[in-house]
C-alpha positions as CSV (number, residue, x, y, z in Angstrom):
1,X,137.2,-39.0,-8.5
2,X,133.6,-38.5,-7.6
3,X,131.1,-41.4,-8.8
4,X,128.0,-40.2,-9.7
5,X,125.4,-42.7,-8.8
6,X,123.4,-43.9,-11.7
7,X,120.4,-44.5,-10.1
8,X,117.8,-41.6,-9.5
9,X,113.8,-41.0,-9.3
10,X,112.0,-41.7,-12.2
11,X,112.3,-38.3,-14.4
12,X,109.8,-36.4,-16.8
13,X,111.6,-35.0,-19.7
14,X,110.4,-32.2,-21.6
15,X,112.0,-30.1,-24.9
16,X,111.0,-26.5,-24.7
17,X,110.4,-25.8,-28.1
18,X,108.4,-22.5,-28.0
19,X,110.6,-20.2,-28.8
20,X,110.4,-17.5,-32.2
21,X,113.5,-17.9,-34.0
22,X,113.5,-14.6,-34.8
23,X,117.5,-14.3,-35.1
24,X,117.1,-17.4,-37.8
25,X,113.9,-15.6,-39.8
26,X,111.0,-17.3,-37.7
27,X,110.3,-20.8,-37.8
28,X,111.2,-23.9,-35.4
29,X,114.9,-23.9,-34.6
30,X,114.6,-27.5,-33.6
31,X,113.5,-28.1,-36.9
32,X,116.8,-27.1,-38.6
33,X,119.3,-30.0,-39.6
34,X,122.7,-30.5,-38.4
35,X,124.7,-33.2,-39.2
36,X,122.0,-35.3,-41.7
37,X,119.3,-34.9,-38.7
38,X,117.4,-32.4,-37.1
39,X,118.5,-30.3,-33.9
40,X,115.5,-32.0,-32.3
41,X,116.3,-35.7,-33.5
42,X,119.2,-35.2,-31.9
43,X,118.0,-33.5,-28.1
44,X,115.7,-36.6,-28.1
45,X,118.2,-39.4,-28.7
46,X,120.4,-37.5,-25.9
47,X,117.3,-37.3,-23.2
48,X,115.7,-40.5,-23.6
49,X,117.5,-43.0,-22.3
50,X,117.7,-40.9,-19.0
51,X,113.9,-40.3,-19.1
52,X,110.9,-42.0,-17.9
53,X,109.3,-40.5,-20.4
54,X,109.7,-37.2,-22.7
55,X,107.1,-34.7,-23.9
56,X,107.4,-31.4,-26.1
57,X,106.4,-27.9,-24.9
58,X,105.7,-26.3,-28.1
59,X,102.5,-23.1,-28.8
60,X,100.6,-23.7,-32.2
61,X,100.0,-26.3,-34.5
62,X,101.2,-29.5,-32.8
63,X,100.7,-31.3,-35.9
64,X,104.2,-30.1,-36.9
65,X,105.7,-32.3,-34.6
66,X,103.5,-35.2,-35.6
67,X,106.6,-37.3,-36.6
68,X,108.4,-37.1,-33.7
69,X,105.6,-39.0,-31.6
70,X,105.8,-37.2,-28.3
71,X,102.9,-35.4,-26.7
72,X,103.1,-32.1,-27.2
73,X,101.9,-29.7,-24.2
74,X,101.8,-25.7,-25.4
75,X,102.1,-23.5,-22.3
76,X,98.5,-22.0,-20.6
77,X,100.0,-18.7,-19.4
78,X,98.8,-16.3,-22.3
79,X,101.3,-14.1,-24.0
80,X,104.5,-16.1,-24.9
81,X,106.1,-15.7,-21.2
82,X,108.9,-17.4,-22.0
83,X,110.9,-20.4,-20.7
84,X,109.2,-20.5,-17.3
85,X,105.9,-20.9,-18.9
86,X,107.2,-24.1,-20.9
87,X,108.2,-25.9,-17.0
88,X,104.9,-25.0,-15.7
89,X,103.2,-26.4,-18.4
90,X,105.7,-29.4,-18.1
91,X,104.8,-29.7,-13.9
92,X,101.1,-29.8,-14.5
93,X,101.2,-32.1,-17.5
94,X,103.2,-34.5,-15.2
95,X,101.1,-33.9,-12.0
96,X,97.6,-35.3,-14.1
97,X,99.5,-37.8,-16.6
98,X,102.3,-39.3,-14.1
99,X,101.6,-39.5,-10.9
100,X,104.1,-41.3,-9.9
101,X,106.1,-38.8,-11.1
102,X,108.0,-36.1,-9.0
103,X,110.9,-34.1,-11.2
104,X,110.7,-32.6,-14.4
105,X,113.8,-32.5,-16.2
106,X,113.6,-29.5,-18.7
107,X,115.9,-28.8,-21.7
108,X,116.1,-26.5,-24.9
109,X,114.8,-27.5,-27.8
110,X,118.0,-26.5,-29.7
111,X,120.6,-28.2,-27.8
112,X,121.6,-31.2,-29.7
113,X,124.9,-32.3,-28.0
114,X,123.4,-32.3,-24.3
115,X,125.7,-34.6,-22.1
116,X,124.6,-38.2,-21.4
117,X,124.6,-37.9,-18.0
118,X,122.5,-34.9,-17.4
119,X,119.8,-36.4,-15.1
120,X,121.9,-38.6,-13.3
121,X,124.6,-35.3,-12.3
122,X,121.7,-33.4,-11.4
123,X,120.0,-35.6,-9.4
124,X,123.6,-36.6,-7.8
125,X,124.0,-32.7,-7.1
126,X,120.4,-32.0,-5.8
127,X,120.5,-35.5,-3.3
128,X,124.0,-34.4,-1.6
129,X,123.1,-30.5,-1.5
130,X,119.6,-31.0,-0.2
131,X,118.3,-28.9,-2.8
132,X,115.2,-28.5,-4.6
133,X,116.4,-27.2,-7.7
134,X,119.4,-28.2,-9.6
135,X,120.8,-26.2,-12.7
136,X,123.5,-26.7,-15.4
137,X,126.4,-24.9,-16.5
138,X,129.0,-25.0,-18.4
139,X,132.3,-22.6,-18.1
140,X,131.2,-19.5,-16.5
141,X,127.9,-19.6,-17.5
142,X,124.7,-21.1,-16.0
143,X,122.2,-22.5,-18.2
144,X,118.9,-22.3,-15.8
145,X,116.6,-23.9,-18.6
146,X,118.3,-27.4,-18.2
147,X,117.3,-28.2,-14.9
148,X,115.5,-30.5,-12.6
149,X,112.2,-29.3,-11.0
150,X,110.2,-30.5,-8.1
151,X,106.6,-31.1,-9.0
152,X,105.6,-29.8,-6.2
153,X,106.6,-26.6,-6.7
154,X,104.3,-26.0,-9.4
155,X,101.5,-24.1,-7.5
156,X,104.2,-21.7,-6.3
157,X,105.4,-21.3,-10.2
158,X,102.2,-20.5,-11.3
159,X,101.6,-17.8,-8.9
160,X,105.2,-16.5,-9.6
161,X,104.0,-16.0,-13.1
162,X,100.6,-15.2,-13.3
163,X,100.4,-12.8,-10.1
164,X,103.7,-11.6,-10.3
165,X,104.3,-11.2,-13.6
166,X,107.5,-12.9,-13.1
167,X,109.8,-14.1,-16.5
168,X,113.6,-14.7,-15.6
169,X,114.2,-18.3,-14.3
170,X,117.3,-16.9,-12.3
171,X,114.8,-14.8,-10.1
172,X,113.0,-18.1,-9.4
173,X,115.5,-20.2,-9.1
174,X,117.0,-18.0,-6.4
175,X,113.9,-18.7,-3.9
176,X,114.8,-22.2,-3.4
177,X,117.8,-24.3,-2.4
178,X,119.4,-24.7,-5.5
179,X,122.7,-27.2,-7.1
180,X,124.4,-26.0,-10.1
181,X,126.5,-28.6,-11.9
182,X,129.1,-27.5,-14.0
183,X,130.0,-29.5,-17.5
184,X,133.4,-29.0,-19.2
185,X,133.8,-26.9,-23.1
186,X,136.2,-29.2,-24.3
187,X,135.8,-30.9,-27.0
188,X,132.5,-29.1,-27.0
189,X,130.4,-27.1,-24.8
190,X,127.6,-29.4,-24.7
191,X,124.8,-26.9,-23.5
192,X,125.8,-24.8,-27.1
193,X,122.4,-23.9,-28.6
194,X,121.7,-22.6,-32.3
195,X,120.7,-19.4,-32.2
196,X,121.8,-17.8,-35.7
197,X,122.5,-18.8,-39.2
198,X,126.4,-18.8,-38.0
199,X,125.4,-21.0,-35.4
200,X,124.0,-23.6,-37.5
201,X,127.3,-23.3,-39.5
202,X,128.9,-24.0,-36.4
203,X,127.0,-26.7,-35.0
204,X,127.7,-28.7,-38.4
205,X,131.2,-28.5,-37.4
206,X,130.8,-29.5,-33.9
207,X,128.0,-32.2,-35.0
208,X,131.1,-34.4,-36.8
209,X,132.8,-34.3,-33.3
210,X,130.2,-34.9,-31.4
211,X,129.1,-38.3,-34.1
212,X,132.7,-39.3,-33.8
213,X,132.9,-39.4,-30.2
């Protein structure tokens, strides 16, 4: 059995919580409750104990996410360019706030069962594959918006994105050495997000196992 080691550099944490819920009517799917709290509640009691600190990438009125009480940091790349706008965002909030700082840990918004050990199996991955990137998955599938970032690496981001015009993570991603660590789906796929009004039907379901566990 591999033992991941549970000590890593000190880790910025941010929820990207930009996206339109279009498929849900509009509105803030972190906002929706699941289980007697909301989809967000429930991303931030998962990330914090692994993080140094967490913050929220969110466009619009931050005073939405008043109660919550983390800093909320909307993206500076005009016109909604998705996810990859959220990390940049994330790296240069980090860069002027924690200097000390040198990964970004980024995760959806509307992921509330994401596994405890996230940062640490990341981190693990990325030290013993020399990489400078480190992805999850779960099943087949890769989930490239929960993943570590180098600080660093933010000039290059920005220049992927505003000059050219780049949106996919993947695409990014692929640049750079890169770890992918891969999570079981049983009892639960942990990276499952709430897309649609099913979803949320679903998640209620999965929110009892998840409590009782």
């Amino acid at each position: 059995m591999k033992v991941v080691t549970t000590e890593f550099p000190a880790t910025q944490g941010v929820l990207l919580a930009g996206g339109l819920a279009r498929r849900m009517g509009g509105g803030d799917k972190p906002m929706r409750t699941i289980g007697g709290r909301t989809i967000l509640e429930r991303v931030i009691a998962r990330l914090k104990p692994q993080c140094s600190g967490l913050i929220l990438n969110a466009n619009g009125d931050p005073a939405r996410f008043a109660a919550f009480g983390l800093p909320v940091v909307p993206d500076d790349v005009p016109g909604f360019p998705g996810p990859l706008a959220g990390i940049l965002a994330a790296l240069d909030w980090t860069a002027a706030n924690r200097r000390d700082v040198e990964w970004v840990l980024s995760a959806a918004g509307d992921c509330p069962f994401l596994p405890r050990d996230l940062v640490a199996r990341l981190h693990d991955a990325r030290a013993r594959e020399n990489a400078q990137l480190a992805v999850a998955a779960s099943g087949e599938q890769s989930h490239p918006v929960i993943g570590l970032w180098r600080v660093a690496l933010r000039d290059e981001l920005r220049h992927a994105l505003v000059v050219e015009d780049l949106r996919k993570i993947d695409r990014w991603t692929a640049r750079y050495p890169l770890a992918t660590v891969t999570w079981p789906v049983e009892p639960l796929d942990p990276f499952f997000n709430a897309n649609t009004v099913e979803d949320i039907a679903e998640a209620e379901r999965l929110a009892a196992l998840d409590d009782a566990a």
